[in-house]
N, C-alpha and C positions, 0 to 999 in steps of 0.2 A: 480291465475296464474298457469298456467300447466306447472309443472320443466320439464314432459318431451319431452315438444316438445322445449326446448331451447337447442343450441350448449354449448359445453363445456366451452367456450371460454364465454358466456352469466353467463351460471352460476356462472364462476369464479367471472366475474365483479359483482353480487351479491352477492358472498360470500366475496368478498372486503368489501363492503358496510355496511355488517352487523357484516363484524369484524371476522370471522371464523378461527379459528387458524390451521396451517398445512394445506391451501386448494390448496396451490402451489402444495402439494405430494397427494391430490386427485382425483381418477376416475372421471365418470359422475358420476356415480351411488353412490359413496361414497357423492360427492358434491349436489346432488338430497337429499339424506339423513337427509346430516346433513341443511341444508333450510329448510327440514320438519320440524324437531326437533327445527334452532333457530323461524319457524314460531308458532309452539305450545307454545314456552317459551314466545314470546313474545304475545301470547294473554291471556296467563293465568295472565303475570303482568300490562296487560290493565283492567282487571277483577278486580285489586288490587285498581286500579286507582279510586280516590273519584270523584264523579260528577261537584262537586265545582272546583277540578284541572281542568279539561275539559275544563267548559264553559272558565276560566282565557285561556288556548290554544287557543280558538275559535277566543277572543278580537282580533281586530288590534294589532299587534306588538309593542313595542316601539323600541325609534332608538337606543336603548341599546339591544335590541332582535334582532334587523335588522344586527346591526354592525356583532354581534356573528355568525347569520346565514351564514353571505359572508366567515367568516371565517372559517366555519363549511364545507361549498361548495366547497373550497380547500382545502383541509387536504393536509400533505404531506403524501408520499405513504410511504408502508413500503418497496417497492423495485420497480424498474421499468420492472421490467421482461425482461431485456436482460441481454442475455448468458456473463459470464465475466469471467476472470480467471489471478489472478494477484500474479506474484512471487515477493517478496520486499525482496533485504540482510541487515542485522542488523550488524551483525559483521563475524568475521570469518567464525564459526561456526553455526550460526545461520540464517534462511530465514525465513518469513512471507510471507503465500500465503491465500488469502482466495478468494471465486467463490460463482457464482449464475448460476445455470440452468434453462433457462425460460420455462413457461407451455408448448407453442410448441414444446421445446427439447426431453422435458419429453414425451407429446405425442407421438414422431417421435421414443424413444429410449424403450418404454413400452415394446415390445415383450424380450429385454435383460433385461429389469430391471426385471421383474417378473422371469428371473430366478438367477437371484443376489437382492433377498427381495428388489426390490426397491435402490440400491446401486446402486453409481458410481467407478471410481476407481481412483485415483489421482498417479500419478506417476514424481517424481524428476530424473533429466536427470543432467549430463554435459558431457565434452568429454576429450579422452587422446588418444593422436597421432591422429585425423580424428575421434575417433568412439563414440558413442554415447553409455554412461554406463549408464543403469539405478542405480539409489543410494538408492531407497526406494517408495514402492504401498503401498499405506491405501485405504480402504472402507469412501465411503463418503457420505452424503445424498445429495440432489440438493444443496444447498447453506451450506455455514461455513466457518472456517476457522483453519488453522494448523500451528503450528510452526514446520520445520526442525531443526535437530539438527545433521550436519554433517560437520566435519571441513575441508573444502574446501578453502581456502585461497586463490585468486588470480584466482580460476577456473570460468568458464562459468559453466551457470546455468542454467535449465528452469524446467518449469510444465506442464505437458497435462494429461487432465481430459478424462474418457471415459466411455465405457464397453466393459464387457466380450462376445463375443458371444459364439454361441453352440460349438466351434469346440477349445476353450479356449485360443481365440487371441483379444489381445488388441486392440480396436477401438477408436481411438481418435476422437475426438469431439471440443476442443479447447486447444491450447497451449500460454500460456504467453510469453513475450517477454524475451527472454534473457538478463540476468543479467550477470553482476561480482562482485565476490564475494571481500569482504575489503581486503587487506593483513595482516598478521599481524607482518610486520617489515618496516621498514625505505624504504622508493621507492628511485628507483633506479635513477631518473629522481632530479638531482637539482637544484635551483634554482641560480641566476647569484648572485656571491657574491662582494659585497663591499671590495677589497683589493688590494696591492700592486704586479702586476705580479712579480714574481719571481727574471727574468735576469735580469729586471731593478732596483731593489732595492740597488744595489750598486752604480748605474748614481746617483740616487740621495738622496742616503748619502753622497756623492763624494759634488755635486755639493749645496747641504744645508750649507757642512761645515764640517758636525761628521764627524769625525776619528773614528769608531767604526765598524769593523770587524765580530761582534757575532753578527749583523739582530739581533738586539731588536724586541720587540714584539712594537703594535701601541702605548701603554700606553708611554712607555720608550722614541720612538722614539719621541713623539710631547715631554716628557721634555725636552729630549735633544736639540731637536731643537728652544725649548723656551730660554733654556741658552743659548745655541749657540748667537742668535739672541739679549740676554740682553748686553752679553761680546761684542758682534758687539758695539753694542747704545754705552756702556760705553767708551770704547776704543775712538769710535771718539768722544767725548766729552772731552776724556782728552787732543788728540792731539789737540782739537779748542783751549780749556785752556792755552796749554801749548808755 
């Protein structure tokens, strides 16, 4: 096979196939390279190969060979090759973002990358009054992933990945969706509470029976109004009796 009349994009899907590590951050030329090098490795361990192994490969399959094959046929990928960039909040303080840059990107961004060694630039954003603060740029490779560590509480949040170009202005490329960040006190928004509205609470003390002026708390009031209610029963029982 002649590596170099295939597209980049040809090669890659063989450097898939034969397992090549880092081939996502490879040139043509780098990805030509190393196919030479896994082609020679793999014939030097066919040479290792006994005869006997062979003919057994040649036999009809069994369905125990067959099963394995189909399953062999879909591997799952190690990435899909599209562009992604995701900001997640943890706590206050804390964000998870991690990104994949597809071969095309990389392609499309080659002329900035070489002159940032092949780097991206990942940059944390939120805002105060309308404007838009950056909070912290790291150096990144196409894919990974970061923890932030800035105590932002209650603030809006995002990420955009990029490069530098010549004239040393940020080029974004992809931004994640905006977040908010956890609080870290008591929200302010409550929930509807199971209780006595206030002005009313004397109607019906009033009209239970208690004589009790000091709004018992709910424990006090249901005794009370349990006595109340036994000295009722009692009472008329005696005047039936009597």
């Amino acid at each position: 096979m002649n590596l170099e009349k295939l597209s980049k994009k040809e090669l890659y899907q063989l450097a898939r196939k034969k397992n090549i590590k880092n081939r996502s951050t490879m040139t043509k030329i780098k990805l030509i390279e190393a196919l030479k090098m896994e082609t020679l490795s793999e014939k030097s361990e066919d040479k290792n190969v006994s005869s006997s192994y062979t003919e057994v490969i040649k036999k009809e399959p069994s369905k125990e060979t067959k099963e394995v094959g189909i399953e062999e046929k879909y591997p799952i990928p190690e990435s899909y090759d599209v562009d992604s960039l995701v900001l997640m909040p943890i706590d206050p303080s804390t964000s998870f973002c991690y990104w994949y840059i597809s071969t095309n990107t990389n392609d499309e961004y080659k002329e900035y990358l070489s002159e940032s060694n092949g780097k991206y630039n990942i940059k944390m954003f939120t805002t105060s009054e309308g404007f838009s603060i950056e909070i912290q740029d790291i150096n990144v490779d196409n894919s990974g992933n970061y923890y932030f560590h800035h105590y932002l509480a209650g603030k809006v949040v995002w990420a955009e990945i990029g490069v530098i170009n010549p004239n040393g202005e940020f080029l974004p490329i992809l931004s994640s969706k905006k977040v908010t960040m956890p609080n870290d006190r008591l929200s302010d928004v409550t929930d509807e509470t199971f209780m006595t509205v206030k002005e009313h609470y004397s109607e019906i003390l009033k009209l239970s029976g208690i004589q009790d002026k000091t709004h018992p708390g709910s424990l006090e009031f249901h005794k009370a109004l349990l006595d109340h209610m036994l000295k009722s029963v009692s009472s008329k029982n005696i005047s039936k009796r009597s």
